[in-house]
Wavefront OBJ file of the C-alpha trace (Angstrom):
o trace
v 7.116 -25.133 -8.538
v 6.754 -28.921 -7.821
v 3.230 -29.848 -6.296
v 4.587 -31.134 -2.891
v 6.195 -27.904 -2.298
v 3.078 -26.023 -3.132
v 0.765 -28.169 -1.097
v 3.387 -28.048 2.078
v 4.032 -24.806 1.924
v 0.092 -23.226 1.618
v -0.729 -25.984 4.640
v 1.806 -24.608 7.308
v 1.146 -20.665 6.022
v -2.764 -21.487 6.696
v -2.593 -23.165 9.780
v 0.349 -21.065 11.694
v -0.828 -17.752 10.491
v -3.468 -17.245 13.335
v -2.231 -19.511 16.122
v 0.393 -18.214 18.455
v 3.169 -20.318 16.978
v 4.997 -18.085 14.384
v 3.593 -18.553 10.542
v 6.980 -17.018 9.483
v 9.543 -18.961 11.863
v 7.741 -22.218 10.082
v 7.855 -21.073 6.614
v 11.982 -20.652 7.442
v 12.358 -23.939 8.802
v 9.747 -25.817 6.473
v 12.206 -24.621 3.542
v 15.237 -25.521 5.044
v 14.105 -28.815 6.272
v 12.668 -29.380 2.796
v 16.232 -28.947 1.296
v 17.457 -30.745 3.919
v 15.399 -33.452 2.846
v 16.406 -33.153 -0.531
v 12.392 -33.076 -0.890
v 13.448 -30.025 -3.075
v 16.232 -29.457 -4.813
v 16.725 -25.552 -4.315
v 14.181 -22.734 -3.259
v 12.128 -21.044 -6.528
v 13.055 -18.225 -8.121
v 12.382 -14.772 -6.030
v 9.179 -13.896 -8.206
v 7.387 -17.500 -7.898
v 7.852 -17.218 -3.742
v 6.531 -13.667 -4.710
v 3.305 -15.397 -6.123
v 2.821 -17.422 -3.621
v 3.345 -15.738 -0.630
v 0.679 -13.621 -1.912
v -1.395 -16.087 -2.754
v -0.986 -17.666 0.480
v -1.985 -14.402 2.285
v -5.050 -14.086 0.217
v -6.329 -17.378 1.368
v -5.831 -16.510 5.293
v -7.606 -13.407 4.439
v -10.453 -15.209 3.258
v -10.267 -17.369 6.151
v -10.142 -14.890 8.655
v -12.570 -12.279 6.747
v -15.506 -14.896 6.575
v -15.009 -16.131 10.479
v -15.813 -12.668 11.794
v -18.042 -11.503 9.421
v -20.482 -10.429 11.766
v -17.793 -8.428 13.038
v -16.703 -6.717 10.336
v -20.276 -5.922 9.424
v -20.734 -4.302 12.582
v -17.836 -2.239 11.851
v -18.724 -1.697 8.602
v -22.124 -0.826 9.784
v -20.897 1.894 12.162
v -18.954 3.578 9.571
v -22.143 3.772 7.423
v -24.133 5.146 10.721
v -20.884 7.732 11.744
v -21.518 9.396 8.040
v -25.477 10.290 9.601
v -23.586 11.830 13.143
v -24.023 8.583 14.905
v -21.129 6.813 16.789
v -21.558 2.975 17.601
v -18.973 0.338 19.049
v -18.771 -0.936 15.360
v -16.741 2.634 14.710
v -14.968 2.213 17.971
v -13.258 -1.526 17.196
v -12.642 -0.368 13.799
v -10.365 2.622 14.551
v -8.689 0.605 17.871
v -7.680 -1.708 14.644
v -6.214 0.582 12.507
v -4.678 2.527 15.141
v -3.178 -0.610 16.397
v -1.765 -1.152 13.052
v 0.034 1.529 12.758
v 3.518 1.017 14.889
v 3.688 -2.329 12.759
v 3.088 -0.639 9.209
v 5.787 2.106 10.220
v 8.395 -0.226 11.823
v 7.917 -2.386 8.419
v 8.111 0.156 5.827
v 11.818 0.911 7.826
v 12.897 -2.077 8.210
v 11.973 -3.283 4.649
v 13.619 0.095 3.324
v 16.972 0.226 5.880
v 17.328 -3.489 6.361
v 15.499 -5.311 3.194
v 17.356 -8.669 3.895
v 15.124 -8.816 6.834
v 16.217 -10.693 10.111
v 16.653 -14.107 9.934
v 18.562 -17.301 11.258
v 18.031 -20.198 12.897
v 19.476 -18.849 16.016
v 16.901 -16.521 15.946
v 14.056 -18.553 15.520
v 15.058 -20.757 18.446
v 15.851 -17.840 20.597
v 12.525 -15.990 19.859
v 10.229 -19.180 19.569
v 11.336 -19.936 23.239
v 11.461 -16.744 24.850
v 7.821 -15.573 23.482
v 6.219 -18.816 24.331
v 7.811 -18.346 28.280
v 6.067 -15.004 28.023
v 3.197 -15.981 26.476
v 2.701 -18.839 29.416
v 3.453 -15.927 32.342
v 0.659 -13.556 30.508
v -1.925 -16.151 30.791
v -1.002 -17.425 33.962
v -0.889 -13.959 35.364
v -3.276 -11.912 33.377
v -6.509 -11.174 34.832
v -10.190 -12.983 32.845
v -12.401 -10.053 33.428
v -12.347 -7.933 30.308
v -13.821 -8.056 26.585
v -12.551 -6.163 23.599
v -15.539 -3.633 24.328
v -12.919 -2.660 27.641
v -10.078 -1.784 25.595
v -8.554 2.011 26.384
v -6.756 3.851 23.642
v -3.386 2.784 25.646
v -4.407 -0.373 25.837
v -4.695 -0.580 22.095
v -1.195 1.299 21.701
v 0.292 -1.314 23.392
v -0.924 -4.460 21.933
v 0.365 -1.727 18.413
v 3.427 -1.762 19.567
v 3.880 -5.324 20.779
v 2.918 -6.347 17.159
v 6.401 -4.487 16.053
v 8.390 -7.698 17.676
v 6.288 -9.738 15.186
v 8.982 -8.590 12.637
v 11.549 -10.741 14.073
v 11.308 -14.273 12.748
v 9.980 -17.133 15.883
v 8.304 -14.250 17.440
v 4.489 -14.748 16.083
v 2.387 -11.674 15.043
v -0.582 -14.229 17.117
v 1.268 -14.638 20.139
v 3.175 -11.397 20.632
v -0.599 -9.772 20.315
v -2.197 -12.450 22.574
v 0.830 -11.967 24.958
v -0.411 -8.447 25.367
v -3.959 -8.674 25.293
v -3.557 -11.040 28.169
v -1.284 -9.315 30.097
v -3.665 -6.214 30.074
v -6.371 -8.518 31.373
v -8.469 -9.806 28.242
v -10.473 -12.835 28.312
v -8.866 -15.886 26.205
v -11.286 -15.932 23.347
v -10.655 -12.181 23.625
v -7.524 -12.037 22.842
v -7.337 -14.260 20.173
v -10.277 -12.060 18.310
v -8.751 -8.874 18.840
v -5.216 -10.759 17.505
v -7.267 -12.211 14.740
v -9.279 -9.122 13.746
v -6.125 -6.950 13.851
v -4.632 -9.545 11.065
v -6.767 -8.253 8.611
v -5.243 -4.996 8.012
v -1.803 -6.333 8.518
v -2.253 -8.833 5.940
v -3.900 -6.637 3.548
v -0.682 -4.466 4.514
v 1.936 -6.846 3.602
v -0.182 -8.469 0.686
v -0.195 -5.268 -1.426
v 3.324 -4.536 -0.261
v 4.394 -7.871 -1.929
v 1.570 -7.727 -4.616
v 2.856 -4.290 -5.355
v 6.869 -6.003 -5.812
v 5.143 -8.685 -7.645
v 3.943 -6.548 -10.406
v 6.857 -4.354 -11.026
v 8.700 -7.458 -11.182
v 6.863 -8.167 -14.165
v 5.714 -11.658 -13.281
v 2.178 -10.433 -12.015
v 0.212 -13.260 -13.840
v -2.409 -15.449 -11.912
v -1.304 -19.398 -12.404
v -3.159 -22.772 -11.147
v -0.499 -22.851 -8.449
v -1.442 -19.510 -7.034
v -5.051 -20.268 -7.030
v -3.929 -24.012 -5.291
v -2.324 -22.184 -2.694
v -5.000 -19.684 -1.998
v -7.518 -22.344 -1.722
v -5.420 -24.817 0.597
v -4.724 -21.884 3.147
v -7.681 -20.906 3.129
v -9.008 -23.948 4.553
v -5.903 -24.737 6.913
v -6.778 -21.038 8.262
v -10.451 -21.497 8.422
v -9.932 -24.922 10.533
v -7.030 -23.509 12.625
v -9.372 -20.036 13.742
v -11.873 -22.364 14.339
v -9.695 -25.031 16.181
v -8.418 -22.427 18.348
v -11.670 -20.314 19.305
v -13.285 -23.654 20.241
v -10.297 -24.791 22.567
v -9.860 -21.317 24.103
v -13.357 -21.848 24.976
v -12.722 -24.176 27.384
v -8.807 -24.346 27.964
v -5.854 -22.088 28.140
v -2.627 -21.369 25.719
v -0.545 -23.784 27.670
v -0.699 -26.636 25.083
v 1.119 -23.951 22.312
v 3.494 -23.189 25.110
v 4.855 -26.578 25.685
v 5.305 -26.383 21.607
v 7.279 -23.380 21.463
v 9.541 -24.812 24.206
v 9.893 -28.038 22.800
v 10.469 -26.477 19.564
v 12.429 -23.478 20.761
v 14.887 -26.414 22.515
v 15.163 -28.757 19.612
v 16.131 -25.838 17.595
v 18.371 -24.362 19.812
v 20.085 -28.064 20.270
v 20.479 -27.869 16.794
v 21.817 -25.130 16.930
v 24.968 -25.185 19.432
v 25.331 -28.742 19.025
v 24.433 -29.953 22.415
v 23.677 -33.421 21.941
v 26.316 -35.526 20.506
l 1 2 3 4 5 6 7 8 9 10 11 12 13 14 15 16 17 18 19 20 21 22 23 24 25 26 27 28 29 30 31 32 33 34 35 36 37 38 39 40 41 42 43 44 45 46 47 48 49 50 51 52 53 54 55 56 57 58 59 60 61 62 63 64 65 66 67 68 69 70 71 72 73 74 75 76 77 78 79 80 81 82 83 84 85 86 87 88 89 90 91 92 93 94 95 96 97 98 99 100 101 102 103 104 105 106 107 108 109 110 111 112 113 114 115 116 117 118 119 120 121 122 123 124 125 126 127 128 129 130 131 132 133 134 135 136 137 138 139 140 141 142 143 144 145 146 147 148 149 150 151 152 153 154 155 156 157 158 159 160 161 162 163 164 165 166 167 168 169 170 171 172 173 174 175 176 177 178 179 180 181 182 183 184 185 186 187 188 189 190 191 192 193 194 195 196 197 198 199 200 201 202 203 204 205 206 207 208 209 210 211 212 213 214 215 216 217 218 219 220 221 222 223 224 225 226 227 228 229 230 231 232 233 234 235 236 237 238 239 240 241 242 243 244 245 246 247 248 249 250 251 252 253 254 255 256 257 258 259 260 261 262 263 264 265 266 267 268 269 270 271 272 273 274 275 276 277
């Protein structure tokens, strides 16, 4: 796989996974404007995207696993403390995240078993990219400020599950369909992009075994320096773009990703119909 490819495509994985832009939608375009481009000649073979879309997703993992250590500690912590009768919000955030996961895992394992082709198309990405950013501007325009993660209700949680489902459609974002809902049920910014961000980890775990799983019986299972390149450069795109974004939502709102996704969202649809010209 030629170096410029690698390098590209482990950069826009690591930092789109965890901002509410679409990692997926950019991965699409990134390869067809690459061929476009002529930058490369035709995509790799289905087993070397295999390796590196998992090798990709374990270097967001990373990312993501050492910003909220203390986090997962905490949970991790509870779950020691629940074996000696003792219940702790540590137990509490954990289960909220696997319950959460659970519409996603379902509606994947049909959708990859019914429909393996997946959904894709430009059209789609333009659609979907637009739409979710409008929504995603009306949540956090209209979405109250005044609750933590510690707030959540067991329907809250189901439907911040289920809003992760739309994630499957390419443009959508798995980030901003989650912070879409967060914020809509009230959560505070930084909130809603932990919540979004902790509730990546057992999604990508999810999908990284599903594909590490095809990877092996496809018989090309073996660990190469481009692998281990693209692990390490998402890792540190991921790192930088949690980081990035916890420090802006600090102060600011999600309006800056909005105008993106519109601007994006209208370029591509322009593209699209052919409105210009």
């Amino acid at each position: 796989m030629p170096f410029l490819h690698i390098v590209i495509l482990a950069v826009v994985q690591g930092a789109t996974e965890f901002l509410p832009i679409s990692s997926q939608g950019h991965l699409l375009l990134t390869d067809a404007v690459l061929l476009r481009l002529d930058i490369i000649e035709a995509l790799p073979p289905p087993e070397t995207q295999l390796t590196m879309l998992v090798a990709v997703h374990v270097g967001t993992l990373g990312a993501v696993l050492l910003y909220f250590w203390r986090d997962l500690w905490d949970m991790g912590l509870g779950l020691a403390r629940l074996t000696w009768g003792r219940r702790d919000p540590g137990v509490r955030l954990a289960g909220f995240l696997v319950l959460a996961t659970v519409p996603a895992v379902a509606a994947g394992y049909l959708l990859d078993r019914y429909y393996p082709s997946g959904i894709r198309g430009l059209e789609v990405i333009a659609w979907t990219t637009l739409g979710f950013g409008i929504l995603l501007y009306l949540a956090d325009k209209l979405g109250m400020t005044v609750r933590r993660i510690e707030h959540l209700r067991l329907g809250d949680v189901l439907i911040i599950g289920f809003a992760q489902v739309l994630a499957l459609i390419p443009g959508t974002s798995r980030s901003g369909i989650t912070m879409t809902a967060a914020r809509f049920l009230g959560l505070e910014r930084r909130e809603a992009a932990r919540f979004s961000m902790l509730l990546a980890i057992p999604v990508i775990v999810g999908a990284g075994s599903l594909k590490g799983w095809q990877l092996y019986q496809s018989g090309d299972a073996r660990l190469t320096s481009d692998a281990l390149l693209s692990a390490g450069l998402a890792f540190a795109m991921a790192l930088i773009a949690i980081a990035a974004l916890m420090a802006w939502l600090k102060r600011s709102s999600f309006t800056p990703f909005v105008l993106y996704r519109i601007f994006l969202g209208g370029f591509l649809l322009t593209a699209v119909y052919g409105w210009v010209g």
